[in-house]
Every structure is written in C-alpha cells, then in structure tokens.
C-alpha positions as CSV (number, residue, x, y, z in Angstrom):
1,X,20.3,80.3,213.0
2,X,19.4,76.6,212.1
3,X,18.7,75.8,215.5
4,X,16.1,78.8,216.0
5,X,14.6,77.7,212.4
6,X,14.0,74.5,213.6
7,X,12.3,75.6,216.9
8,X,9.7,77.9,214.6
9,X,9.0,75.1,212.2
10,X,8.4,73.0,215.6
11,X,6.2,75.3,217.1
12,X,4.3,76.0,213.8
13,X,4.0,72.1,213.6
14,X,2.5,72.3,217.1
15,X,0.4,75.1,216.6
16,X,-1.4,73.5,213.1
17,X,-1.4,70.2,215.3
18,X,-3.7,71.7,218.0
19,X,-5.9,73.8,215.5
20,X,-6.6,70.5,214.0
21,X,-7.5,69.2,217.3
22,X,-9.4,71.6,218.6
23,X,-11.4,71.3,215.3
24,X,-12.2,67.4,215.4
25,X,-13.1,68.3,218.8
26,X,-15.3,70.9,217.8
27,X,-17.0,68.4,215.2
28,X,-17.3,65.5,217.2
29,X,-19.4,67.6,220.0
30,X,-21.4,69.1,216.7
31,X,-22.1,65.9,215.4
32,X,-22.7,64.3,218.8
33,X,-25.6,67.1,219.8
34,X,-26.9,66.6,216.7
35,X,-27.3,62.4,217.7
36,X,-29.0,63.3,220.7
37,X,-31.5,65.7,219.6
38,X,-32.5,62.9,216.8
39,X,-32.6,61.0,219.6
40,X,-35.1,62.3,221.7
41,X,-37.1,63.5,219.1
42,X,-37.3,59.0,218.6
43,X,-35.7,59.7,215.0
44,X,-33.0,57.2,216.0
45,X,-31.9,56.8,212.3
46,X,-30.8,59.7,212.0
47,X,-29.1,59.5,215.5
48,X,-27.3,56.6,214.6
49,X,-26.1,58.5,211.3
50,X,-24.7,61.4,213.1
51,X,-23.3,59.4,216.0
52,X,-21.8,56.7,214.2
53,X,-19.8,59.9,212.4
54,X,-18.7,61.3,215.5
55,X,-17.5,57.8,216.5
56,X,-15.2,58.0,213.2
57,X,-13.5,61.6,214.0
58,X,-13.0,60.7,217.9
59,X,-13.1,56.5,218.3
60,X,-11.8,56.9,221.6
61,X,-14.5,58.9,223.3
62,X,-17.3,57.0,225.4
63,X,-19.9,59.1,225.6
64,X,-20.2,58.8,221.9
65,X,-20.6,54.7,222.1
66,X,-22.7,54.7,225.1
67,X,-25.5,57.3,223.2
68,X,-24.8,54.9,220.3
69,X,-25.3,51.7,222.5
70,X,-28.7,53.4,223.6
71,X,-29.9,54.2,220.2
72,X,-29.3,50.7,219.0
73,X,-30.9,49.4,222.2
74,X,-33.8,51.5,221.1
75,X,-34.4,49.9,217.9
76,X,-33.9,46.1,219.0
77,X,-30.1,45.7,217.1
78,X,-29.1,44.5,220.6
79,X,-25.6,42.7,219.5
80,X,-24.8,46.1,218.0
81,X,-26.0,47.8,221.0
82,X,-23.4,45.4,223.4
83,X,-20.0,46.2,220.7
84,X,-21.3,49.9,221.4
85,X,-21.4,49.8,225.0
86,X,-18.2,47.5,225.8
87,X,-16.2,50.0,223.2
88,X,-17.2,53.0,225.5
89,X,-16.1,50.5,228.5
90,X,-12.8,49.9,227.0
91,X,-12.4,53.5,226.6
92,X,-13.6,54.6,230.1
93,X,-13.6,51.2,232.3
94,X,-14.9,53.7,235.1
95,X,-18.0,54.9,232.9
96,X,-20.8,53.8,235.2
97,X,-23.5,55.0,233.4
98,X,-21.6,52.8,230.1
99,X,-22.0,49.3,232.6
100,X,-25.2,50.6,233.8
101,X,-27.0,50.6,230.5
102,X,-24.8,47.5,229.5
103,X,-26.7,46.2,232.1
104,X,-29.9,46.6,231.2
105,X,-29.4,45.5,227.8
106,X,-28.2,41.8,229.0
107,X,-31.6,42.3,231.2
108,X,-33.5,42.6,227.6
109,X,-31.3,39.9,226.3
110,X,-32.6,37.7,229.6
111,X,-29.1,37.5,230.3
112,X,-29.8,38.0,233.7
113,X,-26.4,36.2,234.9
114,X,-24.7,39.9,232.8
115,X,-27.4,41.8,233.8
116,X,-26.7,41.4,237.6
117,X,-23.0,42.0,237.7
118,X,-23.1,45.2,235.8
119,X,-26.1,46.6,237.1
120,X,-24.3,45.8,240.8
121,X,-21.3,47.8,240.0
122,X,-22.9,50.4,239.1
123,X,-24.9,50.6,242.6
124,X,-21.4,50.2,244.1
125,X,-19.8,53.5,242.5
126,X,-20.4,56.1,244.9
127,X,-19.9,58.5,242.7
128,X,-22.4,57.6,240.5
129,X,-25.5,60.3,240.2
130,X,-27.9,57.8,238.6
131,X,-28.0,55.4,241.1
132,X,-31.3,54.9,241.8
133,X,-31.7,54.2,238.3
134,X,-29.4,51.6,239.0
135,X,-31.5,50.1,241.6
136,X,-34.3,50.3,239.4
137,X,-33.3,48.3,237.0
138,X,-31.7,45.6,239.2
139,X,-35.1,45.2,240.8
140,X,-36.5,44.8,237.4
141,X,-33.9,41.9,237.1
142,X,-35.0,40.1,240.1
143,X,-38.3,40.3,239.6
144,X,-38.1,38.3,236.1
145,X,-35.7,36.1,237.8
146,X,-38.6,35.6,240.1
147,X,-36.8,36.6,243.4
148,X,-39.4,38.7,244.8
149,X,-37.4,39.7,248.0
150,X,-34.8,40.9,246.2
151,X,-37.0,42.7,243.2
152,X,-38.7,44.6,246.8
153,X,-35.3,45.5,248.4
154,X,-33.9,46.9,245.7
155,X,-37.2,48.7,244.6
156,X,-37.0,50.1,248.1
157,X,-33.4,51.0,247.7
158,X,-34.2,53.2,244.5
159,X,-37.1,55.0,246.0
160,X,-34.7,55.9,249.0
161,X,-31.7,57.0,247.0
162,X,-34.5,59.1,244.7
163,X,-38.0,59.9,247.3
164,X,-39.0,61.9,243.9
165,X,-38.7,59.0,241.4
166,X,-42.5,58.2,240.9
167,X,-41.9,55.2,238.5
168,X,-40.1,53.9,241.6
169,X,-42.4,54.5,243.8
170,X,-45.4,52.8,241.6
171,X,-43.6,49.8,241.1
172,X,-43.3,49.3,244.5
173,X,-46.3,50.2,245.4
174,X,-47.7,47.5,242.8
175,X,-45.4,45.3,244.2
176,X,-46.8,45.4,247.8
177,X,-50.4,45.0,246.3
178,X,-49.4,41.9,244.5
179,X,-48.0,40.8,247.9
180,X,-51.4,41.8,249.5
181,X,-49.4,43.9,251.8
182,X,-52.2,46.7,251.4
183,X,-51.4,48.2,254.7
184,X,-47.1,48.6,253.3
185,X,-49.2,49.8,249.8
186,X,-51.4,52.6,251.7
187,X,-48.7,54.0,253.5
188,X,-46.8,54.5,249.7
189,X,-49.6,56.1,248.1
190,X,-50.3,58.3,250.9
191,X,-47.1,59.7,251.1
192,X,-47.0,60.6,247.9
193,X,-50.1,62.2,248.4
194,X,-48.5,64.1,250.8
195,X,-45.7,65.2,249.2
196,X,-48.0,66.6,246.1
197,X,-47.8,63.6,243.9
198,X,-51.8,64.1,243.1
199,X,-52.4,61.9,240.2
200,X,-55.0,59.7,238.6
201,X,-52.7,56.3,238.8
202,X,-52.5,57.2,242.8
203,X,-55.8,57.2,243.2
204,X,-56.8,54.1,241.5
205,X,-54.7,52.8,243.4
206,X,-55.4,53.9,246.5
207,X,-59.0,52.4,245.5
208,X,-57.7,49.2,244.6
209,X,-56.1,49.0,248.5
210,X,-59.7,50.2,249.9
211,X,-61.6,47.5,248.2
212,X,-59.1,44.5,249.0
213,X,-59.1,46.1,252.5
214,X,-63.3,46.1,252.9
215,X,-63.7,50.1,252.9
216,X,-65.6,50.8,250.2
217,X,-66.9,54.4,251.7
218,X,-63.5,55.1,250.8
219,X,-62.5,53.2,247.7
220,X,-65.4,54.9,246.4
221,X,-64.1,58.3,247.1
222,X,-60.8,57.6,245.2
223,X,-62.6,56.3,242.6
224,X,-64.5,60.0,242.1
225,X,-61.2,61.5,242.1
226,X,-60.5,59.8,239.7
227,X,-62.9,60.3,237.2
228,X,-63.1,64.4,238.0
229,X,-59.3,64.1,237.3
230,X,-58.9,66.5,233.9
231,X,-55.4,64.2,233.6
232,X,-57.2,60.9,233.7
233,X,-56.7,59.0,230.9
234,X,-59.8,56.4,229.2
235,X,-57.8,53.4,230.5
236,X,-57.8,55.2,234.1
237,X,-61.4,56.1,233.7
238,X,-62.3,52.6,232.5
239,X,-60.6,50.7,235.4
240,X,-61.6,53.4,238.1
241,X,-65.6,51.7,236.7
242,X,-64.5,48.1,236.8
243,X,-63.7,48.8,240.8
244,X,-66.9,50.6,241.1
245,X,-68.7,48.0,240.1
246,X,-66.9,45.3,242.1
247,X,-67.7,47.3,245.0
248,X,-71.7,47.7,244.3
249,X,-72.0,43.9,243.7
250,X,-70.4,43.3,246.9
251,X,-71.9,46.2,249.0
252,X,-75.5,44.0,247.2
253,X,-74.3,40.6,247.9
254,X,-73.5,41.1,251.6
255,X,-77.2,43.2,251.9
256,X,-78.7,40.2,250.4
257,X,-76.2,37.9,253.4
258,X,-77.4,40.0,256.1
259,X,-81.5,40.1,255.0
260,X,-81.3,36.3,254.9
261,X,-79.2,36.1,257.9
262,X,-82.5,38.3,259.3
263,X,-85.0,35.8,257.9
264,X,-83.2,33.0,259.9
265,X,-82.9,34.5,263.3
266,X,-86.5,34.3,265.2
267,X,-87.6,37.9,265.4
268,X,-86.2,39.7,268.6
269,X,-89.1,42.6,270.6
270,X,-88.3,45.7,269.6
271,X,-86.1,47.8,271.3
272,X,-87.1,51.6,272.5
273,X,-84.4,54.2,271.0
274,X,-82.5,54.6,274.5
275,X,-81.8,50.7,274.7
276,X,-79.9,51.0,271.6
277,X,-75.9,51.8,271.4
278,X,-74.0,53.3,268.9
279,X,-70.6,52.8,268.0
280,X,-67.9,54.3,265.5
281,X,-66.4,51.8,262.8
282,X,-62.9,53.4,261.7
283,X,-61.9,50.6,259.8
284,X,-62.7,47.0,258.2
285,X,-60.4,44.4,257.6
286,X,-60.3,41.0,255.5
287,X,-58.0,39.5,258.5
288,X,-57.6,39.7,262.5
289,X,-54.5,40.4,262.3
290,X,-54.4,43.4,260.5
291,X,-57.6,44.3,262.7
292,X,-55.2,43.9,265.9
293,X,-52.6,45.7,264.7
294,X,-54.9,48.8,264.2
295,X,-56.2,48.8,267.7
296,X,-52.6,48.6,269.1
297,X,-51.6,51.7,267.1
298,X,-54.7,53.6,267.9
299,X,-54.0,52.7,271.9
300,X,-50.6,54.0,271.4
301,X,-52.8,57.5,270.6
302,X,-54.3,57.2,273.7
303,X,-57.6,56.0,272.1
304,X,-59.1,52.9,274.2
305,X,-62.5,51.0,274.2
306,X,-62.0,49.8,271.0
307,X,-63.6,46.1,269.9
308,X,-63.0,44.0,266.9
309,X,-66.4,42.8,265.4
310,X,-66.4,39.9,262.6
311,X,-69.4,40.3,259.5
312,X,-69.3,38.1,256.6
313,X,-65.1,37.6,257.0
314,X,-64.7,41.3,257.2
315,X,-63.3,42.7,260.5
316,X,-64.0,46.1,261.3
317,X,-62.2,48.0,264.2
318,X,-65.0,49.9,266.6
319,X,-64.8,52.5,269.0
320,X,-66.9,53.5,272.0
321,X,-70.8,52.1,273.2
322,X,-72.5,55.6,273.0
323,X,-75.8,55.6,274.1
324,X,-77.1,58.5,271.2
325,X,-76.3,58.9,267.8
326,X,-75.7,62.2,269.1
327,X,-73.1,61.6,271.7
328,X,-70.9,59.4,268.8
329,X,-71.1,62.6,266.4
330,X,-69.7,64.5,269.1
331,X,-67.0,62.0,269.6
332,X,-66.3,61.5,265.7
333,X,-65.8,65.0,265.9
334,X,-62.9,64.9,268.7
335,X,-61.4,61.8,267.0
336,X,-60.6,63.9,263.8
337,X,-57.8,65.8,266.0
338,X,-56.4,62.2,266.1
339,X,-56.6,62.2,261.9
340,X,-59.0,59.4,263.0
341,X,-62.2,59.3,261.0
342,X,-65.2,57.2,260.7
343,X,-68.7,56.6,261.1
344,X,-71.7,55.6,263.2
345,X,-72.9,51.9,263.5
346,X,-74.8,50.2,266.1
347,X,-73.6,47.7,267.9
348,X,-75.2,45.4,270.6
C-alpha cells in the first residue's frame, strides 16, 4: 500500500512538474512573439522589455538572446548586444545565425579581426540557410579592410548562393563600376533585367555604364526610363539629370572638337552621293582593348568586316563599307537577329 502511495504522489509530482513546464514554455514563446513584433514595427523598447522577460523564464534558450542581441545592435548598446549574442552561443555553440550576427556586430565595432572568424564559420556550416547573408557581410568586411579582391569574391559568392538577393547584386555591380570594369557591370544589370528585376536604381545604373563607356544614344535611353519610372524616387530622378547633363556637355564639347578639327583641315572637293560609304557603329569604347575584345566576340557570331575607328579617345566598333544608306538599313535590320544593334555612320 505504501509503495503504490508513493508511486501516485511520484507521478502527481511529475505530472504538476510538466504542467509547469509546458506553461513557462508557453510564456516564453508569448512573450518572445510579442519581442519580435515590437521589433519590426522598430519599437525596440518595447522589444527589449518583452525579450529581456522571456530571457528570465527560459535563460537557456538562444533564440531569445540572439533577437535580444539584434535589438540592442539596433539601438547602438553594442557591449550589451555582444553578452546577448555570446549567451545564445553558450547555449547553442552550433547556432550559426547567433555567430553570424556576432559577426557583424564586431564588423560595427571595426573589430574586423572578430568580425572575420565568425562571419567565416558561418559560411562554413552547410547547413546554414542564410548563407549568402553570410557572404554578404564578409564582403562588407573586406571592403572596409580595404581588400578589394576579397570584398568582390565574396560579393560574388553571395549573389551565387542567392541569384535573387538584389542588395547583393547592387553592391556588386557598384563594385565593378568603381573598378571601371563596365563591361563585368553591364553584364550584372542586364541580367537582372532579364530575370524581371526592372527598377529605377538598375537603370541609373545601366546609364552610368553607357556614359563611362561613350554610348550616350543609350545612356540616354536609361536615363528616360528612369524618369517615366512611377517607383523613382527624387534622389533617382535628380541623379538620372546630373548624367543627362554630363552627356549633353560632352555630346557639345566633342561637336565643338570636330567643327574646329574641320576648320584646320584644307577643305577637301565634294564628293557625289555614290562616292560616299556608310557604315554601322555598334559600339564605342574609351579603350582598344575593350574595342578588340568586342570584335572577337562578334566574329565568334559569324559577323566579319568589322574595323575599330579612334575619335577624340573614343573607340567605336564598325561594321561593313555599304555603299547606300539604304543597303546599311537593310543590314541593321539582319544584325538584330544577332541581338546586334546600331546605327549608320559614314566612314571613308
């Protein structure tokens, strides 16, 4: 009889012991949702009130220290932040996301020493969902370390791990302009293009790539898109003007170069219209290089005759010696099979 008391004052214990359980649980969570709404909704006071109470009924938990690590990060207490963040670590040592964000904070810190090793084990964890996140951040790293390679490589490594993350993808599309790597740049921003990424900051700075790279036909038309864009913000609309007008006062300054150029040069008979040739200019270019490299692709299409002719430092890629404007529309027309567009010039 004692023995089977003993067993029901046992099990009862039990029983109230996982009721109370189940309830801290339940009011942990509560209180936990509760953090997180505040916390998107950027009232991180009141995140911090209800997630520093959860913290009190389940210490041990790291998702509550690593949403109270964020909070804090939020709001500049960064010392509080790191306790927040290393607590959920010594919970969980294999919460990525916990080193991830630790990571970022040293970054914030400029403890870029910190910032490295936590931010490269989280890129190590292949389990880890947010990895290009991950690589996102370590690029940040480098790049206020000043090691541009790295800052590109792992900018690339991100937008590989995550095609759809556009923040990615701008940053490294910025990065290649700041490299002048327009041609590395153009192929970005067209690809996004192309996978229906249509938005204001693509287009400005597609135009930006047109006018370092001497097509201003172009830059211009990105440049309208721009400013038709219902999206566009005023600081989109006001730099979209600024490249405008750098293209006008260079489209004038190299009229005004060529007219004086004229001036100079003793004046040549006339020549009768069918003396004349016409040729197709698909492309300019501030170097040869870049001009060459065109011409090899476009002979890998199977498109030849093609010349490289040098004006004012610009080199512009020409096809054909037509001998009517009429015969080069014709042939502008077949080149657009090819995705190859341009326009008529004459040539000599």
């Amino acid at each position: 009889m004692r023995k089977l008391l003993s067993f029901l004052i046992l099990l009862t214990l039990v029983s109230c012991s996982a009721k109370q359980d189940k309830a801290k649980e339940e009011e942990w969570r509560y209180l936990y949702d509760l953090g997180m709404s505040s916390f998107y909704a950027k009232n991180y006071s009141e995140a911090i009130a209800y997630l520093y109470k959860a913290s009190k009924i389940a210490p041990k938990e790291p998702k509550i220290w690593n949403a109270l690590g964020i909070t804090y990060m939020e709001v500049g207490e960064y010392k509080k932040a790191e306790e927040a963040f290393k607590k959920a670590l010594e919970s969980d040592p294999s919460f990525t996301e916990a080193k991830m964000n630790l990571g970022v904070l040293y970054r914030k810190m400029k403890n870029y020493r910190e910032a490295v090793k936590y931010l490269k084990e989280a890129v190590s964890d292949e389990t880890f969902d947010k990895k290009h996140l991950a690589f996102f951040h370590l690029a940040k790293v480098y790049k206020e370390m000043g090691e541009k390679e790295a800052y590109i490589r792992n900018l690339k490594k991100a937008t590989a791990y995550n095609p759809l993350f556009l923040e990615a993808q701008l940053e490294l599309g910025s990065a290649y302009m700041d490299e002048k790597r327009y041609e590395d740049a153009e192929k970005l921003y067209m690809s996004l293009l192309a996978n229906n990424f249509k938005n204001p900051e693509i287009y400005l700075s597609l135009a930006k790539v047109y006018y370092e790279t001497g097509r201003f036909g172009k830059a211009k038309e990105a440049v309208r898109l721009v400013l038709e864009d219902k999206q566009a913000s005023n600081l989109h609309r006001t730099q979209a003007y600024e490249i405008l007008s750098k293209i006008l006062v260079e489209e004038q300054r190299r009229t005004l170069r060529k007219r004086a150029v004229v001036r100079r040069t003793p004046e040549k008979p006339k020549q009768r219209e069918n003396s004349k040739r016409f040729g197709i200019q698909i492309a300019a270019f501030s170097t040869l290089d870049r001009a060459k490299k065109l011409i090899r692709e476009l002979k890998r299409k199977g498109i030849e005759d093609l010349s490289i002719i040098e004006s004012s430092g610009i080199y512009k890629v020409v096809y054909g010696r037509f001998t009517s404007r009429k015969e080069a529309k014709r042939e502008i027309e077949r080149l657009k099979k090819f995705n190859i567009y341009g326009f008529i010039v004459e040539v000599e």
